[in-house]
C-alpha positions in Angstrom: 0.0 0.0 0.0 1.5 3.2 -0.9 0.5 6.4 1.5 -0.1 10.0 -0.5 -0.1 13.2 1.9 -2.4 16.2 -0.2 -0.4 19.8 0.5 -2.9 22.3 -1.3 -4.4 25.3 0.0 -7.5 24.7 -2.0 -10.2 22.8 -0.9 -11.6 22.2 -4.3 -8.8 20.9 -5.8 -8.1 18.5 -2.5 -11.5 17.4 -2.4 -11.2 17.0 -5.9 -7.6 14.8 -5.7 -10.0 12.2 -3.1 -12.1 11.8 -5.1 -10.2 10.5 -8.1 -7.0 8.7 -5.9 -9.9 6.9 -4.3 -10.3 4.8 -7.8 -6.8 3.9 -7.1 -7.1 0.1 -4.9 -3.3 0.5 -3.7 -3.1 4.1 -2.8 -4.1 5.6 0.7 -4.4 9.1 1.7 -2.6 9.7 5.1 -3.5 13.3 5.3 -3.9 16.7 3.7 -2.7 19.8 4.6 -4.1 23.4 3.6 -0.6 25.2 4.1 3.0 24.6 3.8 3.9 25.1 7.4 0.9 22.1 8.1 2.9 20.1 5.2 5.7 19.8 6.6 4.0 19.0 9.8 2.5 16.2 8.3 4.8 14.7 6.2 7.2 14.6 9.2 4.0 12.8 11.3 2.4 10.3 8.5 5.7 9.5 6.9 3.9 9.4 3.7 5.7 8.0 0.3 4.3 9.9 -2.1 3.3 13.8 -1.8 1.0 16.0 -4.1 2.6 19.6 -3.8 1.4 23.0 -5.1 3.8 25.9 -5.5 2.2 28.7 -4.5 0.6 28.4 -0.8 0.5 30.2 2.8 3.3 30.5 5.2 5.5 28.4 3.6 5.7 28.0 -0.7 5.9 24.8 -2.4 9.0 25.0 -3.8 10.5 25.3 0.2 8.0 22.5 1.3 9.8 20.3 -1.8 13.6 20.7 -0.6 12.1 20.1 3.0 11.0 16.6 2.4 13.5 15.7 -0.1 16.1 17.2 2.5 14.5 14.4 5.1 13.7 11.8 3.2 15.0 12.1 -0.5 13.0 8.8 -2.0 9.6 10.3 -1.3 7.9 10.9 -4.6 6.8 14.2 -5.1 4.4 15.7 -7.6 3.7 19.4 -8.1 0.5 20.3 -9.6 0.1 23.6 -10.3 -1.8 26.9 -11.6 1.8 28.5 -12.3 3.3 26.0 -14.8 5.9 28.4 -16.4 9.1 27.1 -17.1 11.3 28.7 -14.4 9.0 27.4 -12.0 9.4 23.6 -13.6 13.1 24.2 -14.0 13.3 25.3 -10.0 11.1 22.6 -9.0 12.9 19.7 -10.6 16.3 20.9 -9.8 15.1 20.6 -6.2 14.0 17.1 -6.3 10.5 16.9 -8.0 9.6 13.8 -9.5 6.8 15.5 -11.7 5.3 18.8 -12.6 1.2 19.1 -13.7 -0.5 22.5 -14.4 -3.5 22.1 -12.8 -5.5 23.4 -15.9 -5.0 20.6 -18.1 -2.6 18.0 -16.3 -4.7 17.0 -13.8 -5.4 13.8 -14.6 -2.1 12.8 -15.2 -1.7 12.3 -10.8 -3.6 9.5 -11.6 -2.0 7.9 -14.4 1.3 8.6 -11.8 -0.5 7.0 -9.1 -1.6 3.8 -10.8 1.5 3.0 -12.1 3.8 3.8 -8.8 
């Protein structure tokens, strides 16, 4: 069973992740987190081995929450979904460690396809 911790500050698009990693038989969600600050939180409580990222959040950003966690534990997969997909943002993101980068707008479903095959 593989564990996914949600870090997004928006509800819809958490609630919106549920819904469509629950299809997924092998994947549990260990928690979410509305903030960075609660994602790192998290991610240092629930262990998780996979983590859904955005960039842009409160008190701490994305791209800090990503060295964090791969700081700590550097085999966690991370993906970054975002509404900021521009390329210095990819370029910063996967020089820090991410596994994958989504733009929320017409990625999304690719998690998914991520998720089933991890």
């Amino acid at each position: 069973m593989k564990t996914v911790l949600l870090i997004d500050d928006s509800t819809a698009v958490r609630e919106r992740l549920i819904e469509m990693i629950s299809t997924v038989s092998h994947i549990q969600i260990v928690g979410q987190a509305s903030n960075g600050r609660e994602g790192v939180a998290y991610f240092e409580l629930y262990d998780p081995n996979l983590v859904i990222l955005d960039i842009n959040m409160p008190e701490i950003n994305g791209i800090d929450v990503l060295k964090t966690i791969k700081n700590t534990k550097p085999e966690t997969v991370i993906i970054m979904l975002t509404n900021f997909p521009y390329p210095q943002y990819r370029d910063t993101c996967m020089k820090a460690g991410a596994d994958y980068f989504f733009d929320k707008s017409n990625e999304f479903e690719q998690v998914i396809e991520v998720l089933q095959s991890s």
